[in-house]
Structures are given as structure tokens and as C-alpha cells.
C-alpha positions in Angstrom: 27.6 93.3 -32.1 27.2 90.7 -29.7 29.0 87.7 -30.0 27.0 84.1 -30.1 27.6 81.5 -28.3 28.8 78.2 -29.3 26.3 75.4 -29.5 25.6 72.2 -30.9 23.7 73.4 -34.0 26.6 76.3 -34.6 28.2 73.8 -37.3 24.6 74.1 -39.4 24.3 78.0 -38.9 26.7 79.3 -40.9 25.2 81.0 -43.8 21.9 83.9 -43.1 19.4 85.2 -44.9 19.9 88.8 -46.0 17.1 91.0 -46.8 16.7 91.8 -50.0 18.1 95.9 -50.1 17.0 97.9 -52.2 19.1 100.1 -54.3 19.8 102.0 -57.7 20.2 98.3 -59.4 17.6 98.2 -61.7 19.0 95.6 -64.2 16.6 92.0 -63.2 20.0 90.2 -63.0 21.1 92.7 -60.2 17.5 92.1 -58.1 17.9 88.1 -58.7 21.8 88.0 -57.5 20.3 89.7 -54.2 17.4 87.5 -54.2 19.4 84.3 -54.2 20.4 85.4 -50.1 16.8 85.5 -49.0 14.7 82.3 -48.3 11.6 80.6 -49.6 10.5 81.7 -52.9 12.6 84.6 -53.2 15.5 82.1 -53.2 14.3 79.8 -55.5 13.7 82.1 -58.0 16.6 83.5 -57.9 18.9 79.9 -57.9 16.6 78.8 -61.0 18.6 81.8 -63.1 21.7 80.5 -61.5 21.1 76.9 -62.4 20.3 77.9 -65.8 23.8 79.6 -66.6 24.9 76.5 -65.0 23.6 74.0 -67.3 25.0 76.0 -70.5 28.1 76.4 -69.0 28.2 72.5 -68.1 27.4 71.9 -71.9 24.3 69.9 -70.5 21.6 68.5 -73.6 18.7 71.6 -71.7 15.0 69.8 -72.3 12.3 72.6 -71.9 8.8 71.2 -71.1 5.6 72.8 -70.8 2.1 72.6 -70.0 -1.0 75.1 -69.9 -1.4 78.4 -70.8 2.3 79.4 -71.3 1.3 81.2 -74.9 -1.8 82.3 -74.0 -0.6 84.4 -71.1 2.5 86.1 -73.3 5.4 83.8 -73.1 5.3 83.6 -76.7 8.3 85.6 -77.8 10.0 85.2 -74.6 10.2 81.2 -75.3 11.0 81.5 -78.7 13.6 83.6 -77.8 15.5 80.9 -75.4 14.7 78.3 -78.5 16.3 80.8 -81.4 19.4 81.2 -78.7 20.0 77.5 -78.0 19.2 78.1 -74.1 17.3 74.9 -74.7 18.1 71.7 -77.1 15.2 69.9 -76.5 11.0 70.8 -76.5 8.7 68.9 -74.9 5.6 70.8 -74.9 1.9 69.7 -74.9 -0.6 70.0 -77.5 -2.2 73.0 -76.0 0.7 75.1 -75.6 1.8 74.3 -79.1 -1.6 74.4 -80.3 -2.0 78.3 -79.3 1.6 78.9 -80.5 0.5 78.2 -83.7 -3.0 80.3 -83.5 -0.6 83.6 -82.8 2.3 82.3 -85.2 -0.5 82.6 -88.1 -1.2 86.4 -87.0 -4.4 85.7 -84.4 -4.2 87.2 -81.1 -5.3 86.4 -77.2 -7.2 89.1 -75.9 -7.6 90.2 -72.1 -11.0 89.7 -70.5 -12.6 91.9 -68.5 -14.4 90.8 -65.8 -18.2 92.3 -67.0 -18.0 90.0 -69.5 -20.2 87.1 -69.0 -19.6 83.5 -70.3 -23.3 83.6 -71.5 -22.4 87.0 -73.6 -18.8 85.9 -74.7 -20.4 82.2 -76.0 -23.2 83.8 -77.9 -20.5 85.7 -80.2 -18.5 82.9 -80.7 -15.2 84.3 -78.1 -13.8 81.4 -76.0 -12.2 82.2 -72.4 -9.6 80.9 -70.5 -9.3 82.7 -67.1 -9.0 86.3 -67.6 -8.0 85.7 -71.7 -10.3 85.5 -74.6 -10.5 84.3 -78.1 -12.1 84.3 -81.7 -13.7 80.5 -81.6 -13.7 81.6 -86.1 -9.9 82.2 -85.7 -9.4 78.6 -83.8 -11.1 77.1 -86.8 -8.8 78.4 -89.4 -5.7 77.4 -87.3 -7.8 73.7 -87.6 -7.8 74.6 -91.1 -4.5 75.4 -92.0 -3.2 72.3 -89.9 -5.0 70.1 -92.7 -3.1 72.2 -95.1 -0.3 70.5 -93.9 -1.5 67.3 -93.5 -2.8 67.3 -97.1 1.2 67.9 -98.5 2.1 64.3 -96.7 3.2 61.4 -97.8 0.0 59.8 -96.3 1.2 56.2 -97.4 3.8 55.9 -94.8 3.4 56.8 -91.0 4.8 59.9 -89.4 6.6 60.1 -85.8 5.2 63.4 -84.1 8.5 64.7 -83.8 8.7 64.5 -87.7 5.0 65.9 -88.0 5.9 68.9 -85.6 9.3 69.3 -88.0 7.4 69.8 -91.1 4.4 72.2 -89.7 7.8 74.0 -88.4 8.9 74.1 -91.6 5.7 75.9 -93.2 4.8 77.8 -90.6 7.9 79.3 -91.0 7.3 80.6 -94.7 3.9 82.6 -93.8 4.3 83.3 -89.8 3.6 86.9 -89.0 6.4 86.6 -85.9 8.1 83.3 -84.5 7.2 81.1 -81.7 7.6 77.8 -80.8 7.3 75.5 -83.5 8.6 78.0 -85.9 11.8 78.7 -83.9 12.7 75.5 -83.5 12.3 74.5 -87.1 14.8 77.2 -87.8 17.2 76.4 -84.9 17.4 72.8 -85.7 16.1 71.1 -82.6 13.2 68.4 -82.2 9.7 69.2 -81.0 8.0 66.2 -79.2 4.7 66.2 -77.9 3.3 63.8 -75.3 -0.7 64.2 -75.6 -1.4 65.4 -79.4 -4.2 63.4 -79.6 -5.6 64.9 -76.4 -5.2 68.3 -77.7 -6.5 70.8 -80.1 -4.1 69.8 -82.8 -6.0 66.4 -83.5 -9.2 68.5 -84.2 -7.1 69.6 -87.3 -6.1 66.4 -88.0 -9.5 64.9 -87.4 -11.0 67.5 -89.7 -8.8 66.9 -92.7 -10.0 63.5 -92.4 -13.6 64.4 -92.6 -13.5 66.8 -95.2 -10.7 65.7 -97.6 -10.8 61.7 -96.6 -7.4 62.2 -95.5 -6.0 59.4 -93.1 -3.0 59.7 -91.3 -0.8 57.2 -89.3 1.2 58.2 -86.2 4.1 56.0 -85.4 4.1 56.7 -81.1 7.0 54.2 -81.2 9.9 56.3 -83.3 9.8 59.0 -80.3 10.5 57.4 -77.8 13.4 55.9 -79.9 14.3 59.5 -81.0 14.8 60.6 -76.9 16.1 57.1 -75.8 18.6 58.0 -78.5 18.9 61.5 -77.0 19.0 60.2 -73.3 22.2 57.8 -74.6 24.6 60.0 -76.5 24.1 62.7 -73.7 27.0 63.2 -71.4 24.8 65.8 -69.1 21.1 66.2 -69.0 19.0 69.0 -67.5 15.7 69.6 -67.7 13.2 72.9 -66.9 9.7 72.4 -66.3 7.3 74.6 -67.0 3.7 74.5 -65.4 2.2 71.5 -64.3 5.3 69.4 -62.5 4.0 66.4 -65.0 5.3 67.8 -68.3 8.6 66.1 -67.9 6.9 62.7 -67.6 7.6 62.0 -71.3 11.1 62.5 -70.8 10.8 59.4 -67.6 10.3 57.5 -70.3 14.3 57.5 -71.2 14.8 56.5 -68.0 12.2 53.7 -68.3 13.1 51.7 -71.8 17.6 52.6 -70.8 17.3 48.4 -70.9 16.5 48.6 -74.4 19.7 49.8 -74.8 21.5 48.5 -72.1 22.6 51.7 -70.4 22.6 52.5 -67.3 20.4 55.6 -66.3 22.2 58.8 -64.7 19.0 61.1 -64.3 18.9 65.0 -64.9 22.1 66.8 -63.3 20.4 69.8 -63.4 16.4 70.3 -62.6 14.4 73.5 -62.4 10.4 73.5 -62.2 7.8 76.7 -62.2 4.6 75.8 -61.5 1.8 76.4 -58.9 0.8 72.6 -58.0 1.3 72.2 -54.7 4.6 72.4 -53.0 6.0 70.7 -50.1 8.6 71.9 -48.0 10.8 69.2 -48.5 11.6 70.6 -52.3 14.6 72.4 -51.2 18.3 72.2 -52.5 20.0 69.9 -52.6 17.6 67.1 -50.7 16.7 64.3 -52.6 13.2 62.4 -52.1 10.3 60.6 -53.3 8.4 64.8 -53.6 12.0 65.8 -56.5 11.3 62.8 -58.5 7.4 63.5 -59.0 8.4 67.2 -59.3 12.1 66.9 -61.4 11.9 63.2 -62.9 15.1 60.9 -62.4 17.8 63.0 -60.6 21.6 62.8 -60.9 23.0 62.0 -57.4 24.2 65.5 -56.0 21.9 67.0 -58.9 21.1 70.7 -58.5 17.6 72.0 -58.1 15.4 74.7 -57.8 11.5 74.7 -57.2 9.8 77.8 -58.2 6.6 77.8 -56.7 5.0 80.1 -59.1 3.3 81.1 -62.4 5.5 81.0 -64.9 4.2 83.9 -66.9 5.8 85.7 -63.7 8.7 84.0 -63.2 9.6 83.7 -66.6 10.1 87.1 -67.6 11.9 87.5 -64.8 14.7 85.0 -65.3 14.9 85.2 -69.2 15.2 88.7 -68.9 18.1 88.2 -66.6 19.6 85.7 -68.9 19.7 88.3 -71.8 21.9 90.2 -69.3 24.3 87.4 -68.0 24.3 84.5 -70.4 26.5 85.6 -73.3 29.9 84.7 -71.8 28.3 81.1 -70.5 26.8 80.8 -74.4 30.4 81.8 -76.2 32.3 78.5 -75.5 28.8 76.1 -75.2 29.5 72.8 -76.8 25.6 72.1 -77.3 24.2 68.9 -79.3 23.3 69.1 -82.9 20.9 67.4 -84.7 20.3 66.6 -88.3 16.7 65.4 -90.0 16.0 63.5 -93.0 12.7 62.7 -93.8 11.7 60.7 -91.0 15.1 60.0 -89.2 16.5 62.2 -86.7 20.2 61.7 -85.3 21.8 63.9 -82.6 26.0 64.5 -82.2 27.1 65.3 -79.2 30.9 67.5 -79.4 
């Protein structure tokens, strides 16, 4: 081998990339520990499983956000796996993803699309599409339905947070679901669901609809969640967060940051960050840089915070990294001091050991 010589830029070349090799490893964990020598999205990927065992093992408070089509391209059980395990404390989904979560929790299906199909044909026999997935519009209805079920068993004199309101359709869900997911798992897990944009989402058709029909009118009370996380945000010692599709589904959780005056704390930001999305990436979302591109993408960062920016679907990466948490996270979950919470009615506390 020849030896190089000495140069100004030696002191920064000091670790290379190493092809990824292939071998007899088939386990995912194997592939990803490889993949973490590599560069670009290879790396990324494979740091975001890293990162992950890291938080548990730092006892960090882990929020999971999402956006888009996370249930309606099969990360169903995979998510409510994660929730059931207390990989994550915290949910911070949108209306959508919870919306869909509760279509396939009540037995429905997605269905694959084939590309013959035309959106002429599909809307004339009442199937909706989404990309290459389709569904029963008849079978949306009923989930609309059965959402005023639960409205209807309310106390509708006094106003609900949407944490609470997510807690209770948790709770019934539970008794009739066909197989868990999101809403469900957490119920039984005993972490809060919050939900930035439920009025912009299919859930307030339900909602909407039991008003209609049944002169049912309910009152939201915005306010009690963001005291619910600001209350979260201040008994937390560590915070990370994982973001999952669009890089703007942790902008609820900003809002900790935001009102820590309220409370007269002083804000430490997420020690831990990992996002999977496709919006655009630059090339300054690299570890361990910090700029004005990791707060639009992570939210408020912990100086020296750890980051990875997986510039990809997650109903790709996601198998991947869950899967490889089944196979390395047990001894990181054995000694996890993780935060419990406890509801009453409409209160919500949170005890961090």
C-alpha cells in the first residue's frame, strides 16, 4: 500500500468510507451496522437506528410525529408496534394518519391500485385513490359514523382537549378493533395522542356529521394541549424527537419551545433528532452541523444534539430500522427509565423517574 503524504487537510481525513460488502449477514441490523461506514443516504439510514438505541438508552421522553400516508402504505403494525414497546412516549400525528389508522383498526382495508384503473372508473364505484392505493368511499363513511358513536357517549356540557378526545376513541376502539394501531396502542400503553390539524382532517367530518344528524355539539379546548406538552417539555430531563414524512410534523412540538416563558424555563431543544421524509434536502443536513436548514427540518436542537436526515419514504425506511430494532433494542429497553403518565377525565400528568 502506498503511503500518503502529509498535508494540510490530513487532520480532517481520518475516517473513509467503506463499501458496503456483502456477506452471509442477513439479519437488517447486520446490513445497517455496515451501512453506517458508507456516505450519503446509506449513512443516514443507518445512524437513524443508531440514534434510536441511543435515545432509549439516554432515557430521553422519544416524541414520534407523523404526516401523510404512513397507514395507508402499511406502517400500521409496524408503528403500533414501537407504541405497544414504549420505543416512543409521545404521538404527535396528523388527522390523516390517525384518521386511516382508525379505518383499518375497525377491520377495513387499503387496497393496491393497479395502474389500468382509471380515476373516471374508480369514482363511478365509489373507490377513492391515493397514489398507487385505493379505498371503499362506503367504508370511510362508517369510520365517520362510528366516530359519532363516540362523540354521542360525551359529556357534551363541558369541553374536551384533543388529547383527551383521542384517549377516549383509544379507549373504545380498543374494545371492538379487529388488530391494534395507533390510537388503540397507545390507549393501552398509556401515552398521550395529540393532534395538530383535526379540524383539517377527515376526523372533523365525523364530528361534523354527528352534529348534523344527532344535533350533537362539541367544544374543543386547543388551549389544554399545549399546556399538556409545555407540561411534558418541563419535567423532561432529555427530549428526542423522530419525524416522520413531511419535516413539518414536529411543528406542534415548537410550540414547547415557544410558550417555555409561560413557565419560566429555559428551553434546551431535542438532544436527539431523526427525520424521514422526501421534502427536499440540502446538503448541509449532515451530523453534527447545526443551521438554520436542522431547525426547519429537526425543530429546537440541543447544542452538540445528534442527528440523522433520512432522505427517504418512510414506508422504506421504516421497515428497515424497526426491523432492526426488534433485533438490537432489548438490552437498551431492560434498564429504560421512560416517563409515565396518568389520565383522569380531562387531566393528564407525566412522572419523570
Amino acid at each position: 500500500m502506498v503511503a500518503q503524504k502529509k498535508t494540510k487537510a490530513s487532520k480532517y481525513l481520518t475516517v473513509p468510507t467503506k463499501p458496503v460488502a456483502i456477506d452471509r449477514d442477513r439479519s437488517i441490523a447486520g446490513l445497517l451496522e455496515k451501512m453506517e461506514g458508507a456516505g450519503f443516504g446509506a449513512r443516514q439510514l443507518a445512524e437513524a437506528h443508531r440514534i434510536w438505541l441511543d435515545m432509549m438508552d439516554d432515557n430521553s421522553t422519544i416524541y414520534m410525529c407523523g404526516t401523510g400516508n404512513l397507514i395507508t402504505s402499511g406502517m400500521r403494525r409496524l408503528l403500533s408496534w414501537v407504541i405497544k414497546n414504549r420505543f416512543v412516549d409521545v404521538i404527535v400525528m396528523s388527522g390523516t394518519v390517525l384518521f386511516h389508522d382508525i379505518h383499518e383498526s375497525l377491520g377495513r382495508n387499503h387496497y393496491q391500485a393497479h395502474p389500468s384503473m382509471t380515476d373516471e372508473d374508480l369514482a363511478s364505484n365509489d373507490v377513492m385513490r391515493v397514489g398507487d392505493v385505493i379505498w371503499n368511499k362506503e367504508e370511510f363513511q362508517e369510520a365517520d359514523e362510528w366516530i359519532g358513536s363516540v362523540v354521542n357517549q360525551l359529556d357534551l356540557t363541558r369541553s374536551y382537549s384533543v388529547r383527551e378526545f383521542l384517549h377516549v376513541m383509544g379507549r373504545e376502539l380498543a374494545e371492538i378493533a379487529h388488530e391494534d394501531g395507533i390510537v388503540t396502542s397507545a390507549y393501552k400503553a398509556r401515552i398521550p395522542v395529540f393532534c395538530p390539524d383535526l379540524l383539517g382532517s377527515e376526523l372533523a367530518v365525523g364530528i361534523a356529521r354527528a352534529r348534523f344528524e344527532k344535533k350533537l355539539q362539541m367544544m374543543f379546548d386547543m388551549s389544554e394541549d399545549t399546556m399538556e406538552l409545555m407540561q411534558i417539555a418541563q419535567k423532561t430531563r432529555n427530549s428526542a424527537v423522530i419525524t416522520l414524512g413531511s419535516a413539518g410534523a414536529h411543528k406542534m412540538l415548537d410550540l414547547a419551545e415557544v410558550t417555555s416563558y409561560i413557565t419560566r424555563t429555559t428551553p434546551r431543544g431535542h438532544k436527539y433528532a431523526i427525520s424521514m421524509t422526501t421534502d427536499p434536502m440540502s446538503l448541509g443536513i449532515r451530523t453534527p452541523e447545526y443551521g438554520g436548514d436542522h431547525i426547519s427540518s429537526f425543530g429546537k436542537l440541543h447544542k452538540g444534539a445528534t442527528t440523522a436526515f433520512v432522505h427517504c419514504d418512510p414506508s422504506i425506511a421504516l421497515p428497515m430500522i424497526i426491523t432492526a430494532l426488534s433485533q438490537t433494542a432489548a438490552k437498551f429497553m431492560k434498564g429504560r427509565k421512560r416517563p409515565n403518565f396518568s389520565f383522569s377525565g380531562s387531566s393528564m400528568s407525566i412522572d419523570v423517574p
